[in-house]
C-alpha positions in Angstrom: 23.3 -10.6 -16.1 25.9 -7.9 -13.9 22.8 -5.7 -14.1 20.5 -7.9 -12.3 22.7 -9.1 -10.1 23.6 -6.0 -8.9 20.1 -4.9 -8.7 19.1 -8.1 -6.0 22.1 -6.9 -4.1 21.3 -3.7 -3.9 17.7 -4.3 -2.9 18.6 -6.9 -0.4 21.1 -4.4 1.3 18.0 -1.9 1.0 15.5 -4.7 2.7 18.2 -4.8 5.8 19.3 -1.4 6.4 15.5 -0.1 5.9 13.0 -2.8 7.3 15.2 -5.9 8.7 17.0 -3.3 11.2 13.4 -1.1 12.1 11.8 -4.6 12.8 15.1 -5.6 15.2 14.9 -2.5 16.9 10.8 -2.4 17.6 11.6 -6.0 18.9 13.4 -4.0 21.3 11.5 -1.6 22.0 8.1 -3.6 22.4 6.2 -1.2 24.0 6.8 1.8 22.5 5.4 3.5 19.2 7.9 2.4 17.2 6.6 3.0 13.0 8.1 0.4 10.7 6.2 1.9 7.7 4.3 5.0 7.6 2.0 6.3 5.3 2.3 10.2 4.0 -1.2 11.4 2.6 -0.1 13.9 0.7 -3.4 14.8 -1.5 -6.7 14.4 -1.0 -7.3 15.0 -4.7 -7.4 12.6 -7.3 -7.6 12.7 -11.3 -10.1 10.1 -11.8 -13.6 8.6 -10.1 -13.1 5.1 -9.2 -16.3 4.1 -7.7 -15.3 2.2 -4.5 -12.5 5.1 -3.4 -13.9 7.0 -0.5 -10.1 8.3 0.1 -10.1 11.2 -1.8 -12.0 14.5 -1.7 -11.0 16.9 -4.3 -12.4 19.7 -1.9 -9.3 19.9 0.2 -5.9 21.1 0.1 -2.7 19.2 0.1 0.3 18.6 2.3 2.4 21.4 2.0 6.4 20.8 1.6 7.4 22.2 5.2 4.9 19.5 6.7 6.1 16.5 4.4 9.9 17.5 5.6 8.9 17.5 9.0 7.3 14.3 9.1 10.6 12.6 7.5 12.3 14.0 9.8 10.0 13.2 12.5 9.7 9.6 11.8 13.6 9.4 11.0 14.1 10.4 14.5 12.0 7.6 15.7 13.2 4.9 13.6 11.1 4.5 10.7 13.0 4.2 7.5 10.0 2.9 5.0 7.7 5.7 3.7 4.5 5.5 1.9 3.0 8.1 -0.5 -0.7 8.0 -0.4 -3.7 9.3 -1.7 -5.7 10.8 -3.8 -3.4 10.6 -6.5 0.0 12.0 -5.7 0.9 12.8 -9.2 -1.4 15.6 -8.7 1.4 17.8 -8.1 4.5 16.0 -9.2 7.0 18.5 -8.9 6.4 18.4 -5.1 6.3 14.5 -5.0 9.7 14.8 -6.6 10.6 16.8 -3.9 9.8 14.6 -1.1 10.9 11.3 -2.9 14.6 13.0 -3.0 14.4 14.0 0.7 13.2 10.6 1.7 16.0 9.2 -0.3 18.5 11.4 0.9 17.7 10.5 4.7 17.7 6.9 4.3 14.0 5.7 3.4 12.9 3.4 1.3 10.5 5.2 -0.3 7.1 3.8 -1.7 4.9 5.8 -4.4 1.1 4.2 -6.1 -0.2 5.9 -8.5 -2.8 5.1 -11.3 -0.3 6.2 -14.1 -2.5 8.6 -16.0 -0.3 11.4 -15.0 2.7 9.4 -15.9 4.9 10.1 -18.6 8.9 9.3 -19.6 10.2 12.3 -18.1 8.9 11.9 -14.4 9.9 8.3 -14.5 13.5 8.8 -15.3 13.3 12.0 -12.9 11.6 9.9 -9.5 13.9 7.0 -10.7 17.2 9.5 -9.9 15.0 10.7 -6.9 15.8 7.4 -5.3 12.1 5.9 -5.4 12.2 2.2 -3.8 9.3 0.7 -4.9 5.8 2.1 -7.5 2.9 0.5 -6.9 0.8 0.9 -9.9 -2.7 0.4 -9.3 -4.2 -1.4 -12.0 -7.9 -3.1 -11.2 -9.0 -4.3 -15.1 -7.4 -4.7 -18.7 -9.4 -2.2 -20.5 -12.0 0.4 -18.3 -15.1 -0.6 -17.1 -17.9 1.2 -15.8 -16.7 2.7 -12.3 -13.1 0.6 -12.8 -11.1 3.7 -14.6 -8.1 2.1 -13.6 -6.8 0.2 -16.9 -4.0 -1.3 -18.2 -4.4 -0.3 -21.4 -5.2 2.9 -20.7 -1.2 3.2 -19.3 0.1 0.3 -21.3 3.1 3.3 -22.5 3.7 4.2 -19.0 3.8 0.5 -17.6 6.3 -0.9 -20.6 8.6 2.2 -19.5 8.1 1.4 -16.5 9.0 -2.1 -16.8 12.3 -1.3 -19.3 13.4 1.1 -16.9 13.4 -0.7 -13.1 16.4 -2.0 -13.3 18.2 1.0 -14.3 16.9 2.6 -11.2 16.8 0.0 -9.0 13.0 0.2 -7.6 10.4 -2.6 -7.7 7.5 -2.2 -9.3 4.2 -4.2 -9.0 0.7 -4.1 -9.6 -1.7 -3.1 -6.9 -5.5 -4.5 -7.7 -8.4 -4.1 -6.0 -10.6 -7.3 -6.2 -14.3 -6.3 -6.9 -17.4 -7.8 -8.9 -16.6 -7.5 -12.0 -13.1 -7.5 -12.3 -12.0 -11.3 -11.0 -11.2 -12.4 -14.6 -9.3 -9.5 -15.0 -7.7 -9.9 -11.7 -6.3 -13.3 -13.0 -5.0 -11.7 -16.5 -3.3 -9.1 -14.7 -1.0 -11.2 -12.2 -0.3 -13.5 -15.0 0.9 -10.0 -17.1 2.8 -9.3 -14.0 4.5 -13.0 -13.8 5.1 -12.4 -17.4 7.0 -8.9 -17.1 8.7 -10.6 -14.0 6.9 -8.1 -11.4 5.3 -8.4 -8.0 1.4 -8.2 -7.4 -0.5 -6.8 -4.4 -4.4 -7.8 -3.5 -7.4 -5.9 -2.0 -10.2 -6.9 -1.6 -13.0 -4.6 -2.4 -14.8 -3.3 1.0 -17.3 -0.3 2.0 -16.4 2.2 4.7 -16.8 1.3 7.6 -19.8 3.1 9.8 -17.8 4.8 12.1 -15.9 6.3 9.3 -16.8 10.4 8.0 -17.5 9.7 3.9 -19.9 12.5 3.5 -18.2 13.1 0.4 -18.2 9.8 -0.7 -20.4 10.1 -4.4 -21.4 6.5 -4.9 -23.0 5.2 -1.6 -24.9 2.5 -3.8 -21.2 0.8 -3.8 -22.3 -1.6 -6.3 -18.7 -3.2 -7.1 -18.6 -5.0 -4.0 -18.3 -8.6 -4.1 -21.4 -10.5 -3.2 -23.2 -14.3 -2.6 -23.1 -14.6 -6.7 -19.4 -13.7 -6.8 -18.1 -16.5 -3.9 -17.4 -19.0 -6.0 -15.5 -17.2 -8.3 -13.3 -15.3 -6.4 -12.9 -18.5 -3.7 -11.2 -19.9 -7.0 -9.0 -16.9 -7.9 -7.2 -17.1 -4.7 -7.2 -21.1 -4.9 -5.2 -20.2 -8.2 -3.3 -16.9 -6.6 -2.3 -19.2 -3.5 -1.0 -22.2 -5.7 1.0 -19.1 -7.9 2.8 -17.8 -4.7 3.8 -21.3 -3.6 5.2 -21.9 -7.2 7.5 -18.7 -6.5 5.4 -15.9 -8.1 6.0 -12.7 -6.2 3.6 -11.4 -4.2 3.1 -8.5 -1.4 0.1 -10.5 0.4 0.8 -13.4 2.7 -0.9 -16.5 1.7 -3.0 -16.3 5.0 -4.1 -13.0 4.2 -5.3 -14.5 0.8 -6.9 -17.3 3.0 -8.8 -14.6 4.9 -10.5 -12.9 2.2 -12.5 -15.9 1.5 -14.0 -15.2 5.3 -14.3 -11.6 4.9 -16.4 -11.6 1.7 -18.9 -13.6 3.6 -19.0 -11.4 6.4 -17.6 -13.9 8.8 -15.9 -11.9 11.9 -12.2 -11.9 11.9 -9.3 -11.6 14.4 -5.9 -10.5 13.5 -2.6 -9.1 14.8 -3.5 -5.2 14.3 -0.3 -3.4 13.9 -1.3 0.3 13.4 -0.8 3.1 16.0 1.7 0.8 17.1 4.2 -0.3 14.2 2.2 1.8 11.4 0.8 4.8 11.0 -1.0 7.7 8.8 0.2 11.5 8.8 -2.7 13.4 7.1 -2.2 16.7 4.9 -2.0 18.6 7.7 0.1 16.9 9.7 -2.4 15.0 12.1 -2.2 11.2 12.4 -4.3 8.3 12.4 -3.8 4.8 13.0 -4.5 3.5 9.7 -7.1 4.5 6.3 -10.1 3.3 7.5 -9.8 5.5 10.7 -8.5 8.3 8.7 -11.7 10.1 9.1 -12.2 8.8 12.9 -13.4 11.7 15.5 -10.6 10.6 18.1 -7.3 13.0 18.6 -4.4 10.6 17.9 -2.1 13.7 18.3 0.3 14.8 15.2 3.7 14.7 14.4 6.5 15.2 16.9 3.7 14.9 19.1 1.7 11.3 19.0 -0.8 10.1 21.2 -1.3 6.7 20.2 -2.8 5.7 23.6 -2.7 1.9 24.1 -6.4 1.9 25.8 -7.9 3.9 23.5 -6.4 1.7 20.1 -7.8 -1.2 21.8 -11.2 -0.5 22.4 -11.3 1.5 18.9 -9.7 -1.8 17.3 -12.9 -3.6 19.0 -15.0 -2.4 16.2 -12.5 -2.5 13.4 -10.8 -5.4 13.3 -13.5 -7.8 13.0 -14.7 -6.2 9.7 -11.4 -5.3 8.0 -9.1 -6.9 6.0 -6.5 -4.3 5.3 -3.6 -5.8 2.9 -1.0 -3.2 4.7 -1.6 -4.1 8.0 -2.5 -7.5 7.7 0.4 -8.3 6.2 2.6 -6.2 8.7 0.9 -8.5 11.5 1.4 -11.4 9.6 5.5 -11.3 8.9 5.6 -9.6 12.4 5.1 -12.9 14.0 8.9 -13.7 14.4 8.1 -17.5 13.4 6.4 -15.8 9.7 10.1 -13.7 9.6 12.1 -16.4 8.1 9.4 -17.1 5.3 9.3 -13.5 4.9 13.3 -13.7 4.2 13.0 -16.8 2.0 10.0 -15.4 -0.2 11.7 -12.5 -0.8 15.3 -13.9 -1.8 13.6 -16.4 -4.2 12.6 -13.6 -6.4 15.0 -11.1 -5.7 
């Protein structure tokens, strides 16, 4: 009982010092860049083939430590204090993830690492744990593989039970990241009930192609038959019924409920219209340093500067946003726009201390 008290103190301290006190301060500072989370793409590579990823090429080098340091430091000195791994797969060199999950740590971040948990093993859990990691997002789309859905519980059940035994030990929050695609919905359901189970959070995508502005010449499986069509509707339109009902009852989860609502829109192909934080409250630091608003413009041909030296230009995010917004339902940034709202704050703040 002393241990889990003490460990929805400590991550409620954690919530104010590193998001509660960025959010004030970009309140303040209304028209300037002002990151509350940013993303660190630190590999392109990635140790399996899921077949809707278009995010990792495993042609091109990876951030090196000088860079990863300087962007801490970078977005330290501009307020930020949440950091997101990304990827690839970042366990792709984890000596180096180590690395930058201790520096983040050490300069006040809360620190955010997904992975698919292949490369996980006891060891590197106890060792990011004492590394200070704040939250792993383990990215789980079915129970057992299917075709072009490598990413299976029960192909890191080991590394997810540790996982589990070991959070509040360390004090991070773990949850399951799924990606909502044809074949999976069933799966989707089993897995947040897992989750309820093991008292963790759950996170939902829902499974979309690149976008045609966006440089996927790499990108092996154009077919991108895992999206969710006409046949699926009904189905999914039911999972969220259930996954909204969940959320009210108190089960923990990253998405708003109006982001769930939306994806019922977005699968149909009906235009949407939403509070688009990035290049303005979020943002993406490539390998090598460069930035981008958000994933989906990762690969965009316009110069959004790089770090220590951003050039997030108001006119140009709007009329790039123009094109994007209406056909994206990004789960980071929609949410960010969502709990933005100051009126969504106090939900955000109640949702939160109901399960700790």
């Amino acid at each position: 009982m002393l241990d889990t008290t003490w460990y929805k103190i400590s991550n409620g301290a954690r919530a104010v010092r590193r998001w509660v006190v960025p959010y004030i301060n970009s309140r303040i500072h209304n028209d300037d860049f002002r990151p509350i989370l940013a993303y660190l793409y630190t590999d392109w590579k990635c140790n399996i083939d899921c077949h809707y990823c278009f995010q990792y090429n495993n042609a091109l080098p990876g951030m090196s430590v000088e860079t990863a340091k300087s962007s801490i430091d970078w977005l330290k000195s501009i307020g930020c204090r949440v950091l997101a791994i990304m990827g690839g797969e970042p366990l792709i060199r984890k000596d180096f993830i180590l690395d930058i999950v201790r520096y983040g740590s050490q300069n006040g971040f809360f620190v955010y690492l997904p992975t698919n948990g292949y490369l996980m093993d006891r060891q590197f859990i106890d060792e990011v744990g004492k590394a200070g990691v704040a939250a792993i997002n383990l990215a789980v789309d079915c129970i057992a593989p299917k075709k072009g859905l490598p990413k299976a519980l029960m192909t890191i059940e080991p590394q997810f039970r540790y996982l589990v035994e070991r959070q509040k030990e360390y004090g991070y929050i773990l949850f399951f990241n799924i990606n909502i695609c044809k074949t999976n919905i069933k799966d989707a359901k089993m897995l947040t009930e897992i989750a309820h189970q093991n008292r963790i959070a759950t996170d939902y995508h829902l499974n979309e192609a690149p976008q045609n502005f966006v440089d996927v010449n790499h990108f092996a499986h154009r077919s991108f038959d895992l999206a969710v069509g006409p046949e699926q509707f009904d189905e999914v339109d039911a999972l969220l019924d259930w996954l909204i009902e969940k959320q009210k009852e108190g089960w923990p989860m990253v998405n708003s409920i109006k982001h769930l609502q939306t994806f019922k829109k977005r699968m149909r192909g009906i235009p949407l219209e939403w509070d688009c934080r990035a290049g303005h409250n979020g943002c993406l630091i490539r390998p090598d340093g460069t930035l981008s608003p958000c994933f989906d413009l990762i690969g965009f041909s316009n110069d959004w500067g790089r770090i220590w030296e951003p050039k997030f230009d108001e006119s140009a995010l709007r009329e790039t946003k123009k094109r994007c917004i209406p056909h994206c339902s990004s789960t980071c940034f929609h949410t960010m726009g969502d709990y933005y709202n100051p009126r969504m704050v106090s939900q955000w703040v109640r949702k939160h201390v109901l399960v700790g």
